[in-house]
C-alpha positions as MATLAB code, in Angstrom:
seq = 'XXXXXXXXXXXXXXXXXXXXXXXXXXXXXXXXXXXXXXXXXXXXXXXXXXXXXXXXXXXXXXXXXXXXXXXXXXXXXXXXXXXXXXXXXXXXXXXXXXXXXXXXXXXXXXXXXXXXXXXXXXXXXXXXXXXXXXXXXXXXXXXXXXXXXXXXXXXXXXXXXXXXXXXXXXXXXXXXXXXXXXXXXXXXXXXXXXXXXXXXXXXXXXXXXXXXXXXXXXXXXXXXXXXXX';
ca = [
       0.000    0.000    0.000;
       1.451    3.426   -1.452;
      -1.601    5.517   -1.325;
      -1.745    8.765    0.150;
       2.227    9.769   -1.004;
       3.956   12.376   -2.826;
       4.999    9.890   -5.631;
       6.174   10.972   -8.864;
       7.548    8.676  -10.516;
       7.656    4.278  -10.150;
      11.001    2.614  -10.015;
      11.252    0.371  -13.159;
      12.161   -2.371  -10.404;
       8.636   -2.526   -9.343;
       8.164   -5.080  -12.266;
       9.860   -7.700  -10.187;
       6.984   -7.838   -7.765;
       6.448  -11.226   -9.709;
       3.962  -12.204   -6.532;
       2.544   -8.981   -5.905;
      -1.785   -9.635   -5.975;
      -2.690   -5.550   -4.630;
      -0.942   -2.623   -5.537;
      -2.890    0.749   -4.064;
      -0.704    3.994   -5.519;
      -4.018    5.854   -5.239;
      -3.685    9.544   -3.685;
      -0.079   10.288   -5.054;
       0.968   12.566   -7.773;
       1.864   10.068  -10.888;
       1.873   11.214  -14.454;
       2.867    7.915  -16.020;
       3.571    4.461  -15.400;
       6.574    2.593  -15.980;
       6.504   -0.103  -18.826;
       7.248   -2.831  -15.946;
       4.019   -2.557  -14.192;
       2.686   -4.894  -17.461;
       5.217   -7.333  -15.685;
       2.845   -7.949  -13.036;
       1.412  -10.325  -13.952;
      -0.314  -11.803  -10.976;
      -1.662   -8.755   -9.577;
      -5.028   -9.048   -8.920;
      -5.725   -5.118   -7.944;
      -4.534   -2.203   -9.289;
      -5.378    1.291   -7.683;
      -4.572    4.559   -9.229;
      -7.168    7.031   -8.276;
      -6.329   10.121   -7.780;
      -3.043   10.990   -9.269;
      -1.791   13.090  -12.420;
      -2.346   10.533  -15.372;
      -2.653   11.807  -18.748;
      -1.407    8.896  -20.575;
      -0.918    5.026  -20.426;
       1.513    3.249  -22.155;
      -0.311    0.240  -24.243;
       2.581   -2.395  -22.421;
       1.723   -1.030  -18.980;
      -1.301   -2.950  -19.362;
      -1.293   -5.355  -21.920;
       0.283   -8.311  -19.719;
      -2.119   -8.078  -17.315;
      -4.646  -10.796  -18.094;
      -5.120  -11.814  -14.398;
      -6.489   -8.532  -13.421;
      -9.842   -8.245  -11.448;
      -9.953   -4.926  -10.164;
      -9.005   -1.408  -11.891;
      -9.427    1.988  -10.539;
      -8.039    4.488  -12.815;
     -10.682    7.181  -11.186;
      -9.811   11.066  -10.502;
      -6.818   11.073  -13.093;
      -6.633   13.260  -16.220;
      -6.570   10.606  -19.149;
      -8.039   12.091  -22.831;
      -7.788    8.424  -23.842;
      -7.506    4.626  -23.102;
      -5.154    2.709  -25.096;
      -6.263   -0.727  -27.049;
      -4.318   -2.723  -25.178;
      -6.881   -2.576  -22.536;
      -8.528   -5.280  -24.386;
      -6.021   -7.610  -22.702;
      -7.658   -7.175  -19.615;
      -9.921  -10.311  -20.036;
     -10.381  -11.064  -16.142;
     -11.396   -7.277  -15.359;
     -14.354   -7.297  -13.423;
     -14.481   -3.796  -12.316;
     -12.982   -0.712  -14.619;
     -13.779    2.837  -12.923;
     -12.111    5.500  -15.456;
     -14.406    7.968  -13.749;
     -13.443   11.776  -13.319;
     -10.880   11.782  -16.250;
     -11.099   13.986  -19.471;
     -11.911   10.910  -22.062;
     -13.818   12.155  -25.005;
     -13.941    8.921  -26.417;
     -13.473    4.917  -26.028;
     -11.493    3.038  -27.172;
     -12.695    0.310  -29.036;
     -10.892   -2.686  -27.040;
     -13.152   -1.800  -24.189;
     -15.857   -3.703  -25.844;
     -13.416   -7.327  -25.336;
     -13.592   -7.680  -22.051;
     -15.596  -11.155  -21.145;
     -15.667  -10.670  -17.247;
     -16.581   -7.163  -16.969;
     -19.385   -6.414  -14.224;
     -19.196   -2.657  -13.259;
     -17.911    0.045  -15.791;
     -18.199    3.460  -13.948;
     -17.159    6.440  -16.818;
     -18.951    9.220  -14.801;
     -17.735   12.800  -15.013;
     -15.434   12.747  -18.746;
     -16.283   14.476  -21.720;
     -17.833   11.578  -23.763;
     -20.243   12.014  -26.448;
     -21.133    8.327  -27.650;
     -20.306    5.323  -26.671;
     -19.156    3.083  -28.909;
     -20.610    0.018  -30.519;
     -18.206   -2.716  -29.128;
     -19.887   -1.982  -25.961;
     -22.422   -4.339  -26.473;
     -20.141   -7.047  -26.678;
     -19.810   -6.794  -23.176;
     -22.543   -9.696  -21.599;
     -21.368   -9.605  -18.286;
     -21.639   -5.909  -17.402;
     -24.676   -5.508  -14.234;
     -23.683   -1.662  -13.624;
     -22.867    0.700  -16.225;
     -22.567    4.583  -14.823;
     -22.441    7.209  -17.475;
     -23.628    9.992  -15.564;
     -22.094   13.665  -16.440;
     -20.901   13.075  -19.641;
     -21.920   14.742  -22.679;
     -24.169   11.778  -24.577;
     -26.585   12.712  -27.157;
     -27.730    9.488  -27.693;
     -27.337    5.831  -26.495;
     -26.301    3.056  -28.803;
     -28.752    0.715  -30.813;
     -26.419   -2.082  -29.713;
     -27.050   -1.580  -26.046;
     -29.744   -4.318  -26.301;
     -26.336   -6.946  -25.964;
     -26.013   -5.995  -22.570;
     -27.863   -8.910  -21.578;
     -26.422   -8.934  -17.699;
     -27.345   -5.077  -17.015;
     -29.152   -4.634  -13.794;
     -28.319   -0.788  -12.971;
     -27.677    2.107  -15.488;
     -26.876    5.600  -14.481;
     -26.764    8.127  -17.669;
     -28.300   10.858  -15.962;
     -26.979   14.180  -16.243;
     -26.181   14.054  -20.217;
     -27.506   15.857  -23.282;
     -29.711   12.647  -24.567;
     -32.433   13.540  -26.641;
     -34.050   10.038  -27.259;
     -33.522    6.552  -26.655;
     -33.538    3.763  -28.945;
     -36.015    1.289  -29.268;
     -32.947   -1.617  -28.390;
     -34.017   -0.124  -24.959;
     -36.651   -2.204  -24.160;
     -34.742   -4.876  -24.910;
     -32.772   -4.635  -21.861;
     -35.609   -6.941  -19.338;
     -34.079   -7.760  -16.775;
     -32.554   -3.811  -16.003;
     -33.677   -3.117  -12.254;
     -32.624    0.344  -11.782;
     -32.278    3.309  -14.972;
     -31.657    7.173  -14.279;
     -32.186    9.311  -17.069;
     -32.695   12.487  -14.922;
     -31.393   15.660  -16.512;
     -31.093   15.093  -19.928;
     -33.458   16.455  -23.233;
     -35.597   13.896  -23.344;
     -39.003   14.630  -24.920;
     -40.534   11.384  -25.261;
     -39.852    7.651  -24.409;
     -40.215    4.517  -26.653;
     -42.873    2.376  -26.727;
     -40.485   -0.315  -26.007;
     -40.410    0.328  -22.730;
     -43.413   -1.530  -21.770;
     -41.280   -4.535  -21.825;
     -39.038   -3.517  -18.991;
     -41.030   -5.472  -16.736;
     -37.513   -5.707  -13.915;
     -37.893   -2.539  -13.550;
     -37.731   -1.430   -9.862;
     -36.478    2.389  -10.411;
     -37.242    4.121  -13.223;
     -35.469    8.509  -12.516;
     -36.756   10.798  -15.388;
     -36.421   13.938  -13.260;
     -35.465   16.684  -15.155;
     -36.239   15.938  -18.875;
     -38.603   17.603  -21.763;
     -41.478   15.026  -21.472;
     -44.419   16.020  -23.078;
     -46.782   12.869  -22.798;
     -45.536    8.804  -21.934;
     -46.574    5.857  -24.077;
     -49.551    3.875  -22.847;
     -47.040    0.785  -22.520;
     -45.691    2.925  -19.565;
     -48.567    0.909  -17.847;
     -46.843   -2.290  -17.883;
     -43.630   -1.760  -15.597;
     -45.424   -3.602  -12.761;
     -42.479   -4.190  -10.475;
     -42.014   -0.682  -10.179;
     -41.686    0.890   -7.215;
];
């Protein structure tokens, strides 16, 4: 545990941590990573919240493949290299509070992924590949700048909880409905001025946030989200 330093800079030693499972440099003042941290490769968790990235080298990560846990949160990345598509036992990817405009496509091959948190960047779509991801329960996507949501979002078969509230979306795409077993969605404080018919077959839904939006009237099919609560 190196959190809560005044580190600038990793020793390219670190790499020879060949039985290191945690590494926690969260809370320090990093701008890069050394090419040896894709040495790692046993570590388990990787914590860099909270420091000075802007960039990541594609072999700090590609060697990683046992990787569960990634918290690249509070950082100031514009972008995520495609290596990260070597990350195929990430369960957990926070990339929240950076300055990403965009995704990378290689986000979109990771098998194991359960919780994707890109809150607070500077996105504007998401990409395609993203519904390749099956295993993904809880996708947040809140205070970004999204116009729309992907057709393709029906192939996130696992979702239980989206959070895309506080975006620019002005409609959402019929592939919506397909998501049925969603519990929780918040679409508060975005341009929304209608909802698709599609919805009626939502019927996991539990929550269901459209504070804040330009609703004019909601489709009779509204009727059928009986789990609501």
């Amino acid at each position: 545990d190196l959190s809560d330093n005044n580190l600038l800079v990793l020793p390219k030693e670190i790499g020879s941590l060949k039985k290191l499972m945690k590494l926690n440099l969260g809370k320090n003042n990093l701008t890069s990573l050394p090419a040896e941290i894709g040495k790692l490769e046993t570590i388990k968790t990787l914590i860099l919240y909270q420091n000075s990235l802007r960039v990541l080298a594609p072999e700090s990560l590609q060697n990683l493949s046992g990787l569960k846990f990634l918290d690249l949160g509070l950082n100031q990345l514009e972008e995520l290299p495609d290596s990260v598509s070597g990350l195929k036992s990430l369960v957990s990817l926070d990339i929240s509070w950076n300055s990403l405009r965009k995704l990378s496509k290689g986000i979109g091959q990771l098998p194991s992924l359960e919780i994707l948190d890109m809150s607070r960047n500077e996105l504007r779509r998401l990409p395609d590949s993203l519904h390749s991801l099956s295993s993904l329960e809880v996708l947040r996507v809140r205070h970004n700048e999204l116009v729309e949501l992907p057709e393709s979002i029906n192939g996130l078969v696992s979702l239980l909880d989206m959070d895309v509230s506080n975006n620019k979306i002005l409609k959402l795409p019929n592939s919506t409905g397909s998501l049925e077993i969603l519990q929780r969605m918040d679409l508060s404080q975005n341009f929304l001025k209608s909802l698709p018919k599609t919805i009626g077959h939502m019927k996991s839904l539990l929550s269901l946030n459209l504070r804040n939006n330009k609703l004019q009237q909601l489709p009779a099919e509204i009727g059928a989200l009986f789990s609501l609560q």
